[in-house]
ChimeraX commands (.cxc) that place a marker at each C-alpha (Angstrom):
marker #1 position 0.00,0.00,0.00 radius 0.5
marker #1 position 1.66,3.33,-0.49 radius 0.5
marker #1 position 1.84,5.74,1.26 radius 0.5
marker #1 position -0.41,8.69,0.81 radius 0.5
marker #1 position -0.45,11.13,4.23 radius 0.5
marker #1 position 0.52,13.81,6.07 radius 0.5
marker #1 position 3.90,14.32,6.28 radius 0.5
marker #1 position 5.87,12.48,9.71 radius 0.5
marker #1 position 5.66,14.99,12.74 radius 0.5
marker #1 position 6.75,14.85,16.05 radius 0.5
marker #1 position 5.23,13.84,18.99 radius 0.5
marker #1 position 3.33,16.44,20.85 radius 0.5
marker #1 position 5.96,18.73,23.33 radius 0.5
marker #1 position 3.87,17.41,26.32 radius 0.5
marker #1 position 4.83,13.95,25.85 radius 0.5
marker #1 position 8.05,13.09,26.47 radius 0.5
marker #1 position 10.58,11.46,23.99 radius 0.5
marker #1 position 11.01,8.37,26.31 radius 0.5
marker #1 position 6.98,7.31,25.86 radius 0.5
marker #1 position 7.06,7.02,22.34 radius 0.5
marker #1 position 11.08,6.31,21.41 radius 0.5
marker #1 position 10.71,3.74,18.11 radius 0.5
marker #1 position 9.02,7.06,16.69 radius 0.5
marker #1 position 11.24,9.55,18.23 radius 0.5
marker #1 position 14.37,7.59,16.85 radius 0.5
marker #1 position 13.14,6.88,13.42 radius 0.5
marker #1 position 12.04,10.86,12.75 radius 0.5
marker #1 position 15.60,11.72,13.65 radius 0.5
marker #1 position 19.51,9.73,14.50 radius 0.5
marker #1 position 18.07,6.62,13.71 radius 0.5
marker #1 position 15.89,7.90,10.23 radius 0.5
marker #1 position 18.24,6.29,7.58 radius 0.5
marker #1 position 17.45,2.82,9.06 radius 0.5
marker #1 position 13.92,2.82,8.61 radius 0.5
marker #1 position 10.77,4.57,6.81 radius 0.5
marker #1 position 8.11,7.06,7.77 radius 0.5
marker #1 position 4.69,7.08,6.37 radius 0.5
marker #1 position 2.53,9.91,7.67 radius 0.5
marker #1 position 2.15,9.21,11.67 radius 0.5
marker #1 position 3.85,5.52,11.49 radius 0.5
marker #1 position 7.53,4.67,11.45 radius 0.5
marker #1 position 9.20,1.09,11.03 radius 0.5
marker #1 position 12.82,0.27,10.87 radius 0.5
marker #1 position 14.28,-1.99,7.91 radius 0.5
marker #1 position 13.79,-5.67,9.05 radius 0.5
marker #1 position 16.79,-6.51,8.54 radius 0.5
marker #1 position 18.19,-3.69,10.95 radius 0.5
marker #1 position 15.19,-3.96,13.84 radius 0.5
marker #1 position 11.37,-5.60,13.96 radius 0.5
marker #1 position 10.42,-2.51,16.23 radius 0.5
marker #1 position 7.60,0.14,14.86 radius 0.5
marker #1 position 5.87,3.23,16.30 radius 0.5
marker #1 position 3.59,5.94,16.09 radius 0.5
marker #1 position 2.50,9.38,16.00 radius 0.5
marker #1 position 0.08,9.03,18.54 radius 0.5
marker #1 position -2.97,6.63,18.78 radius 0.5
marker #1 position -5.63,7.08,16.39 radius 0.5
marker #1 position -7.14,5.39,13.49 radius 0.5
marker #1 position -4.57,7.11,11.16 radius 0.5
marker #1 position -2.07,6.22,12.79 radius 0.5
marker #1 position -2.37,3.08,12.73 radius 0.5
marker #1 position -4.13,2.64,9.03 radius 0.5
marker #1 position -0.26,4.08,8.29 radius 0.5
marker #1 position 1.40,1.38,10.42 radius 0.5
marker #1 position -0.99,-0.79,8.72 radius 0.5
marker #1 position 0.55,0.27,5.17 radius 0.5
marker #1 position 4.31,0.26,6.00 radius 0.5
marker #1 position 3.42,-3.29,7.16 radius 0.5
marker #1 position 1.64,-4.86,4.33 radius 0.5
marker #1 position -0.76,-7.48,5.02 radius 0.5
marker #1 position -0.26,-9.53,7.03 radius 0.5
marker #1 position 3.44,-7.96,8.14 radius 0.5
marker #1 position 4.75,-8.34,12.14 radius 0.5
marker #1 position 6.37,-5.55,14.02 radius 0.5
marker #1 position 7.44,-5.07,18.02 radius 0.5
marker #1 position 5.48,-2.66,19.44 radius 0.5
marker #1 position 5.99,-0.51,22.99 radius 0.5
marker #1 position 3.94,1.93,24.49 radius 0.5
marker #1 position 3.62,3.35,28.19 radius 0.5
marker #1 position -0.08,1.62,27.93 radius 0.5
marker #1 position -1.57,-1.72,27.36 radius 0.5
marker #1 position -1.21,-2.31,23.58 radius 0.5
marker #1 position -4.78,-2.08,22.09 radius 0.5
marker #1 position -4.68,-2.05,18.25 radius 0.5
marker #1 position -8.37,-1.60,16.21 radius 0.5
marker #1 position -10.13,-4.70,14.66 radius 0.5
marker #1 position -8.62,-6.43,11.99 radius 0.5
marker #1 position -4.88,-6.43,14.09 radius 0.5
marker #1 position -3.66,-9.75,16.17 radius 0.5
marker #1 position -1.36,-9.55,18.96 radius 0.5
marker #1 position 0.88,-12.23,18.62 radius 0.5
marker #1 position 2.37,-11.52,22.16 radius 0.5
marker #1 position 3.42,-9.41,24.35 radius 0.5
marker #1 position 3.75,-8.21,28.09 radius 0.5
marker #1 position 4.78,-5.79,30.80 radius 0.5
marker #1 position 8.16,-4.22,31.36 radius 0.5
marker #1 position 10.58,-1.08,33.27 radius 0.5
marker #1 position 12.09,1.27,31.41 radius 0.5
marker #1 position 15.33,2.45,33.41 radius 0.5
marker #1 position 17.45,5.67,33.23 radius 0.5
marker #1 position 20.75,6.66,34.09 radius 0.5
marker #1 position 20.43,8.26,37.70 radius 0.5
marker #1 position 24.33,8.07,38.60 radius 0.5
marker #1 position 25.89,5.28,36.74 radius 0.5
marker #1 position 29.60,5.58,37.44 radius 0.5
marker #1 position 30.50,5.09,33.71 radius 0.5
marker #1 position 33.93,3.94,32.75 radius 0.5
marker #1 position 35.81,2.89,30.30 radius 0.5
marker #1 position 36.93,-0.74,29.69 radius 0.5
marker #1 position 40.54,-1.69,27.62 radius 0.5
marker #1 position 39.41,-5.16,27.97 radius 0.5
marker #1 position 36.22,-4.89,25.43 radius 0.5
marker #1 position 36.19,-4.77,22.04 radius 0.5
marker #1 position 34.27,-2.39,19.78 radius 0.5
marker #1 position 32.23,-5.24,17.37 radius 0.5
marker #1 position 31.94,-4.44,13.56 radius 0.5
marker #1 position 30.00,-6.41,10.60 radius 0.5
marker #1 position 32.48,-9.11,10.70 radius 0.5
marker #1 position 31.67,-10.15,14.22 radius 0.5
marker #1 position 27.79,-10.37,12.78 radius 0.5
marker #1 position 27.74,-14.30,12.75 radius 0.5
marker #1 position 29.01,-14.80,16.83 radius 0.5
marker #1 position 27.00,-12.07,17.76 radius 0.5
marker #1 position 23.26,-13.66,16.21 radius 0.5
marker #1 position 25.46,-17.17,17.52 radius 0.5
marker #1 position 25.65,-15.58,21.17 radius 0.5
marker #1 position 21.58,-13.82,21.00 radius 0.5
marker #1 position 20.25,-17.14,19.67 radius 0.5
marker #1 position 22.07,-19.00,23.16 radius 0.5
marker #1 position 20.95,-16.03,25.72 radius 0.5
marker #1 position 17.78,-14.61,23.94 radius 0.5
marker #1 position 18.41,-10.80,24.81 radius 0.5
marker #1 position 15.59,-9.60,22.47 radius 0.5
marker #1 position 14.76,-9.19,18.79 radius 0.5
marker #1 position 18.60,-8.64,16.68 radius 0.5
marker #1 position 18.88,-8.77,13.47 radius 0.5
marker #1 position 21.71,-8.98,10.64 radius 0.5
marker #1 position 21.74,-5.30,10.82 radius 0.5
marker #1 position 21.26,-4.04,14.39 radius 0.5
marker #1 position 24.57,-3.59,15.02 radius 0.5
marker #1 position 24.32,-0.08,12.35 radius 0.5
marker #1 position 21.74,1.38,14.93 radius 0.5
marker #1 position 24.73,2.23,17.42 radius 0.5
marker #1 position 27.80,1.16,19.04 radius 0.5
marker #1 position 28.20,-2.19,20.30 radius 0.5
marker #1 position 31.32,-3.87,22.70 radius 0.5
marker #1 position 31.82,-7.45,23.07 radius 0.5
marker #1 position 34.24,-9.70,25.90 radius 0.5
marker #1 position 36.42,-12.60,24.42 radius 0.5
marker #1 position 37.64,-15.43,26.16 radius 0.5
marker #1 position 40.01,-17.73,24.40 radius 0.5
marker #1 position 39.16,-16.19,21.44 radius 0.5
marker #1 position 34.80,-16.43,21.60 radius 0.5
marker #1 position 32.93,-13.68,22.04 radius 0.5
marker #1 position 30.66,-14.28,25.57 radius 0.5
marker #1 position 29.01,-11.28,26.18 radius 0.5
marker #1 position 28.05,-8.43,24.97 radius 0.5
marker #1 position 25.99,-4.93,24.85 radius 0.5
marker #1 position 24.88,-2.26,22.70 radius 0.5
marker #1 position 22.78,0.58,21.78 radius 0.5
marker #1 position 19.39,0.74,19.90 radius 0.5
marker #1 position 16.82,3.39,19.98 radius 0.5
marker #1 position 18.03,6.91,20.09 radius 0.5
marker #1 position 15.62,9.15,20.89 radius 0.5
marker #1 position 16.72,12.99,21.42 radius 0.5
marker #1 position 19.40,13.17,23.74 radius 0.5
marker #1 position 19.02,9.45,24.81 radius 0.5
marker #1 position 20.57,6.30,23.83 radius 0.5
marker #1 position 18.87,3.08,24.28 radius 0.5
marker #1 position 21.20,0.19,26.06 radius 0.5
marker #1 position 20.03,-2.99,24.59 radius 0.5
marker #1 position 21.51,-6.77,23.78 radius 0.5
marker #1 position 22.95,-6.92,27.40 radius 0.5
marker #1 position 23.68,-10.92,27.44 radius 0.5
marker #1 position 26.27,-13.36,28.53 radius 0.5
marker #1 position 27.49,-16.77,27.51 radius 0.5
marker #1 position 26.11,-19.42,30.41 radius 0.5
marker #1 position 29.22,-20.41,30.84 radius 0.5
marker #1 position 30.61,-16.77,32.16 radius 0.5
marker #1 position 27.73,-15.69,34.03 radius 0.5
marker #1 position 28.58,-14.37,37.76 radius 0.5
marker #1 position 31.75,-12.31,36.78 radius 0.5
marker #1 position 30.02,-9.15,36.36 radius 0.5
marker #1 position 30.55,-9.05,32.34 radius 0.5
marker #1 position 27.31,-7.57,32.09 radius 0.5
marker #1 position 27.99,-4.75,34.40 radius 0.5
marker #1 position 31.38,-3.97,33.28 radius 0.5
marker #1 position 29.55,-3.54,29.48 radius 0.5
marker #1 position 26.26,-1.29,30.71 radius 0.5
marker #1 position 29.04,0.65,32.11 radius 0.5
marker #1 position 31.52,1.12,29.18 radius 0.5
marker #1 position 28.56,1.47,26.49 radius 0.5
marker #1 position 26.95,4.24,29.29 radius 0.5
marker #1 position 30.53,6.26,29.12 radius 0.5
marker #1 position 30.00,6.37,25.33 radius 0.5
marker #1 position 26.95,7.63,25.51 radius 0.5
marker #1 position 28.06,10.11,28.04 radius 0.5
marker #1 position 30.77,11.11,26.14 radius 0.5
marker #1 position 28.12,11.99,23.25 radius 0.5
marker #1 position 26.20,14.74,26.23 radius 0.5
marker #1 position 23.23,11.98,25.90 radius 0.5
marker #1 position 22.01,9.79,28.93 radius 0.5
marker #1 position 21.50,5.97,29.04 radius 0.5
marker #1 position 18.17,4.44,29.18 radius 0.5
marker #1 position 16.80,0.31,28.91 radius 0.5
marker #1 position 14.22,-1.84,29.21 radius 0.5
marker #1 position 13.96,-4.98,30.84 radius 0.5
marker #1 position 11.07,-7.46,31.19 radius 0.5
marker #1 position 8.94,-7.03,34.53 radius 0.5
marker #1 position 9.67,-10.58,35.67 radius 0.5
marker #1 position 13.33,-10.07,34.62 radius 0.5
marker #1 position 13.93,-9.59,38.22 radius 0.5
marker #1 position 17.87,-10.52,37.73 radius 0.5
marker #1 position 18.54,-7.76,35.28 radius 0.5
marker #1 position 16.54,-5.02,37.04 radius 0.5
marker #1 position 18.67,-5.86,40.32 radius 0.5
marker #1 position 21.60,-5.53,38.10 radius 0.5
marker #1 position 20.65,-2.02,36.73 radius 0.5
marker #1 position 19.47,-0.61,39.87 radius 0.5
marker #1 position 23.01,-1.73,41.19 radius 0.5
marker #1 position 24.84,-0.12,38.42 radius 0.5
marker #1 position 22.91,3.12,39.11 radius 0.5
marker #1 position 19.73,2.96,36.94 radius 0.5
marker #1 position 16.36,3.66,38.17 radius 0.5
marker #1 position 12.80,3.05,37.18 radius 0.5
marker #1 position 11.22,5.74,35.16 radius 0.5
marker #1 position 7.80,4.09,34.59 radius 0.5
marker #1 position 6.67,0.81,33.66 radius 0.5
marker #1 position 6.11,-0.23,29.59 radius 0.5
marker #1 position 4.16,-2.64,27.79 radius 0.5
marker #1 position 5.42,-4.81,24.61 radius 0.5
marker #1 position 3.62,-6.18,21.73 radius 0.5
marker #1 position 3.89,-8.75,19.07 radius 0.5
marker #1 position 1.38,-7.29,16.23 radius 0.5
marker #1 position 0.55,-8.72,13.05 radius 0.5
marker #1 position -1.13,-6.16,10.15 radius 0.5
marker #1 position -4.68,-6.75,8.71 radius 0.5
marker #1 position -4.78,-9.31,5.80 radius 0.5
marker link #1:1,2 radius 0.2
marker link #1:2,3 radius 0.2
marker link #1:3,4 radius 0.2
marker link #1:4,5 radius 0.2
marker link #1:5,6 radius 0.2
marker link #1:6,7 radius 0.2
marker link #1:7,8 radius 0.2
marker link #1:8,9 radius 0.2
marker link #1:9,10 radius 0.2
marker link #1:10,11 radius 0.2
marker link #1:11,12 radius 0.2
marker link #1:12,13 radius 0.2
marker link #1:13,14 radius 0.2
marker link #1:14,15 radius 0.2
marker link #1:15,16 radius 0.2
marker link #1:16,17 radius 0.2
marker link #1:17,18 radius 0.2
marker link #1:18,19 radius 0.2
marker link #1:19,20 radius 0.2
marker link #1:20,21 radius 0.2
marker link #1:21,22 radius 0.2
marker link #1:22,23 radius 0.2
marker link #1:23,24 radius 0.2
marker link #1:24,25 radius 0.2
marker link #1:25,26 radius 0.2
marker link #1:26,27 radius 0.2
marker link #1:27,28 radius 0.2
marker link #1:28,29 radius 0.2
marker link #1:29,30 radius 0.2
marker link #1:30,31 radius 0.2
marker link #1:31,32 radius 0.2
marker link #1:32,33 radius 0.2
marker link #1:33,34 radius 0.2
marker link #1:34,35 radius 0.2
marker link #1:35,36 radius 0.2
marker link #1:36,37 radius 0.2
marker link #1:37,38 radius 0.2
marker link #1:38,39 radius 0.2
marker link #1:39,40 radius 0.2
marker link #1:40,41 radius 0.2
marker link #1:41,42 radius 0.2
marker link #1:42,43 radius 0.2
marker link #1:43,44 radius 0.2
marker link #1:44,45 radius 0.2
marker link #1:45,46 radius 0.2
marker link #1:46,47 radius 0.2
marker link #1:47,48 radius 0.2
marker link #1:48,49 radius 0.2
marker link #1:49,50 radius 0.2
marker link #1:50,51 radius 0.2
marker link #1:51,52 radius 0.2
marker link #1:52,53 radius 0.2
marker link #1:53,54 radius 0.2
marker link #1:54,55 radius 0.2
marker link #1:55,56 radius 0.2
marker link #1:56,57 radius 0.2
marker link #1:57,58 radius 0.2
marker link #1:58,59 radius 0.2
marker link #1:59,60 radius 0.2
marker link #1:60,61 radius 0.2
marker link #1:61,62 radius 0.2
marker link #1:62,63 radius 0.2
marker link #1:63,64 radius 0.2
marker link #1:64,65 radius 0.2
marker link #1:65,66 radius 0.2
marker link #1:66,67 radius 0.2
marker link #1:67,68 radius 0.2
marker link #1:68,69 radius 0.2
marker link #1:69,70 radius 0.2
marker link #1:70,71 radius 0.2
marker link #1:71,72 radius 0.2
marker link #1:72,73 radius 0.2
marker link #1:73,74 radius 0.2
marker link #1:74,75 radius 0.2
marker link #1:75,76 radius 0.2
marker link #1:76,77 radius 0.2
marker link #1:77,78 radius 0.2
marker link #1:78,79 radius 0.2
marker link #1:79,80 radius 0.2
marker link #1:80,81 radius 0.2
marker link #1:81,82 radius 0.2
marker link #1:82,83 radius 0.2
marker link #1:83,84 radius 0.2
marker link #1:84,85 radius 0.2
marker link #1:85,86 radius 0.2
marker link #1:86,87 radius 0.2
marker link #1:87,88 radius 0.2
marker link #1:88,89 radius 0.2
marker link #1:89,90 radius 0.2
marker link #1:90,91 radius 0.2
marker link #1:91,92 radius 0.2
marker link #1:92,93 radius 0.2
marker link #1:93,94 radius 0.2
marker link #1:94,95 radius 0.2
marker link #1:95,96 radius 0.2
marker link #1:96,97 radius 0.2
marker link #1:97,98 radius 0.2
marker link #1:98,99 radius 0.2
marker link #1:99,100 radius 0.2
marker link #1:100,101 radius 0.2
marker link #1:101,102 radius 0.2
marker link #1:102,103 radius 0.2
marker link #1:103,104 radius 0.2
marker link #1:104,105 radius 0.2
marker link #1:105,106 radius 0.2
marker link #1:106,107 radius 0.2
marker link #1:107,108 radius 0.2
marker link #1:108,109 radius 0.2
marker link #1:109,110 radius 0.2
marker link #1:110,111 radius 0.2
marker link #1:111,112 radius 0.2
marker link #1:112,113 radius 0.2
marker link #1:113,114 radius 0.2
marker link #1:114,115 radius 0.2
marker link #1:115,116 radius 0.2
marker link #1:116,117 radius 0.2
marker link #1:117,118 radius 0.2
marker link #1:118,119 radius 0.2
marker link #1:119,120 radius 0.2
marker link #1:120,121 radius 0.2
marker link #1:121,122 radius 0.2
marker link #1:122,123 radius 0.2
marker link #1:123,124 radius 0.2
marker link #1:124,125 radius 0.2
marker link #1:125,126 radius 0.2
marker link #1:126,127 radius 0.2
marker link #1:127,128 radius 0.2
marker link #1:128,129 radius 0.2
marker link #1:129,130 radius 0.2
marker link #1:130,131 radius 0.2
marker link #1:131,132 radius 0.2
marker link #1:132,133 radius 0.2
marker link #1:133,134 radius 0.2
marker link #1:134,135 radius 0.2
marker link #1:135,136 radius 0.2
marker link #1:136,137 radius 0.2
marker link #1:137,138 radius 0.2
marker link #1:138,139 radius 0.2
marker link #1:139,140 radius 0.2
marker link #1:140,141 radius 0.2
marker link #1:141,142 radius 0.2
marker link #1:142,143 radius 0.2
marker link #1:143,144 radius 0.2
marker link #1:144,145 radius 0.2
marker link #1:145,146 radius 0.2
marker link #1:146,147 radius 0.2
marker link #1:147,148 radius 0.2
marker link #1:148,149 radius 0.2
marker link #1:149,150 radius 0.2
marker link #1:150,151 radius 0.2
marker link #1:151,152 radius 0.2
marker link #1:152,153 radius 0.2
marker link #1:153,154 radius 0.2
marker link #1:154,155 radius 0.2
marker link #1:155,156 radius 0.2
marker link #1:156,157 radius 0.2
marker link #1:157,158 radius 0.2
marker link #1:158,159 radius 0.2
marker link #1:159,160 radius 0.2
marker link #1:160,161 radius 0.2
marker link #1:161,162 radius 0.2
marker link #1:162,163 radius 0.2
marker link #1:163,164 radius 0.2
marker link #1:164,165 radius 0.2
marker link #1:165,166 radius 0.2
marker link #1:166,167 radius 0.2
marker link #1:167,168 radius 0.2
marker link #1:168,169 radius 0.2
marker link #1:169,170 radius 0.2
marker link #1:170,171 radius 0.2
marker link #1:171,172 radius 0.2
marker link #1:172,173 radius 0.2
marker link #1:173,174 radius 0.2
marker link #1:174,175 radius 0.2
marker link #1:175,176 radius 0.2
marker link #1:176,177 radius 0.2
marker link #1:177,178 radius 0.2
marker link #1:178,179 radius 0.2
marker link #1:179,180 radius 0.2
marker link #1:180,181 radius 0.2
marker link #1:181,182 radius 0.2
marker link #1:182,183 radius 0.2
marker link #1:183,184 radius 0.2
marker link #1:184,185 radius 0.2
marker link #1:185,186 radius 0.2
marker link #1:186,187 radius 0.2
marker link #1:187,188 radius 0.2
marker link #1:188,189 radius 0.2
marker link #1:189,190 radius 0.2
marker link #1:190,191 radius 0.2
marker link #1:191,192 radius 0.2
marker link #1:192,193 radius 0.2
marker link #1:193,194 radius 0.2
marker link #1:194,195 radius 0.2
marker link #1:195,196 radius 0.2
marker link #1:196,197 radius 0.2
marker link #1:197,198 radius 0.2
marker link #1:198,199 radius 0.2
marker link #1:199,200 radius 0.2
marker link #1:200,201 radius 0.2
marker link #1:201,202 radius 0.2
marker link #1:202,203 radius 0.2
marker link #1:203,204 radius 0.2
marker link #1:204,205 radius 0.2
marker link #1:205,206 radius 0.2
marker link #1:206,207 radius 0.2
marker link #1:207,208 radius 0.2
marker link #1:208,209 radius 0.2
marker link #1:209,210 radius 0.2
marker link #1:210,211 radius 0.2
marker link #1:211,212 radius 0.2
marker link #1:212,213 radius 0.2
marker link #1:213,214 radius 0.2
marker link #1:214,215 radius 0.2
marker link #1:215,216 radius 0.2
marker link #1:216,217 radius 0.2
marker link #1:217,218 radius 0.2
marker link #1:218,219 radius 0.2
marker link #1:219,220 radius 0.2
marker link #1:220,221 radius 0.2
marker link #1:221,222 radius 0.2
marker link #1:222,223 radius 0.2
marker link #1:223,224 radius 0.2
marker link #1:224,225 radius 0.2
marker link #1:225,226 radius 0.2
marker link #1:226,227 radius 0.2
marker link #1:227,228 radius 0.2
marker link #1:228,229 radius 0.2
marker link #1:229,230 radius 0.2
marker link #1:230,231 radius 0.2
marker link #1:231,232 radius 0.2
marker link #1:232,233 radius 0.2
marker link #1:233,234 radius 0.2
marker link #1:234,235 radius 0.2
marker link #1:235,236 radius 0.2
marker link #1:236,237 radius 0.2
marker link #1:237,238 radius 0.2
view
């Protein structure tokens, strides 16, 4: 279907960037990875399954509907349970946090290594093992990501996503089995937060409510809750 309104605006002023940051991204850092059709925005597939919107009305989503096709999936978050109109089928879905950086003592780390297209096939290896989230072939273009080796395999890793205005979305934040209780995780959030920092922007995630591992973790490395979120699995009309 193609596409045939308004042009893409931003979200209202009164709403903030981190309610609505699939569409904040895609109308700005993150725009050449993705395509805007009136009030909906979705990312390539190969780079990220995540979508958004303008705001939630029946235009909206007929345009979500026609970046889609019929039939087509996305990833969906909003700061409210996930109601699309008739016709749309939620796959799945659930609750989660959304944290920000409230005193993370970012730092540096000579031990990680900045990961690149070539390191593409350990990476989707090491997210298919630890199931982080949704990554694609081409996530790794939506930001910096660092990786840990040991004897020559990668074993963790972390990254950045969404980028809505002066944010940066930490995201992929897994670790081999094997290497878990060494605090490879933290030592990751940290060095991917100093980035960030370095770039005047703050660090945000998301974790899964019942991720109740993770959240400890964040809270520990300085992140705090900012509100809860809710996820979706859509699929289009057709």
């Amino acid at each position: 279907m193609p596409c045939v309104t308004t042009d893409a605006r931003p979200i209202a002023e009164t709403s903030s960037v981190l309610d609505n940051i699939v569409w904040e991204s895609l109308l700005g850092p993150n725009r050449h990875l993705g395509e805007i059709c009136g009030l909906a925005a979705r990312y390539d597939p190969e780079v990220a399954a995540f979508a958004g919107i303008a705001e939630d009305s029946p235009q909206a989503w007929a345009d979500l509907a026609g970046l889609l096709g019929p039939g087509g999936t996305c990833f969906f978050t909003s700061p409210r349970p996930v109601r699309p109109p008739a016709g749309w089928e939620v796959l799945g879905g659930g609750e989660g946090v959304q944290m920000i950086d409230a005193g993370v003592v970012a730092v540096p780390d000579a031990d990680v290594a900045v990961l690149g297209a070539d390191d593409v096939p350990e990476i989707l290896d090491l997210v298919a093992r630890t199931k982080p989230g949704p990554f694609e072939p081409r996530t790794i273009e939506m930001g910096t990501y660092l990786g840990i080796r040991a004897g020559g395999r990668l074993v963790a890793m972390a990254g950045e996503r969404n980028h809505p205005r002066g944010w940066t979305e930490i995201s992929a934040v897994c670790t081999d089995a094997d290497f878990r209780g060494q605090g490879l995780a933290g030592r990751l959030v940290r060095a991917v937060t100093y980035g960030i920092n370095q770039r005047g922007e703050r660090a945000l995630l998301h974790a899964s409510g019942t991720n109740e591992n993770a959240i400890r973790l964040y809270r520990s490395l300085g992140f705090a809750l900012r509100r809860t979120t809710n996820f979706a699995h859509l699929r289009a009309p057709g």
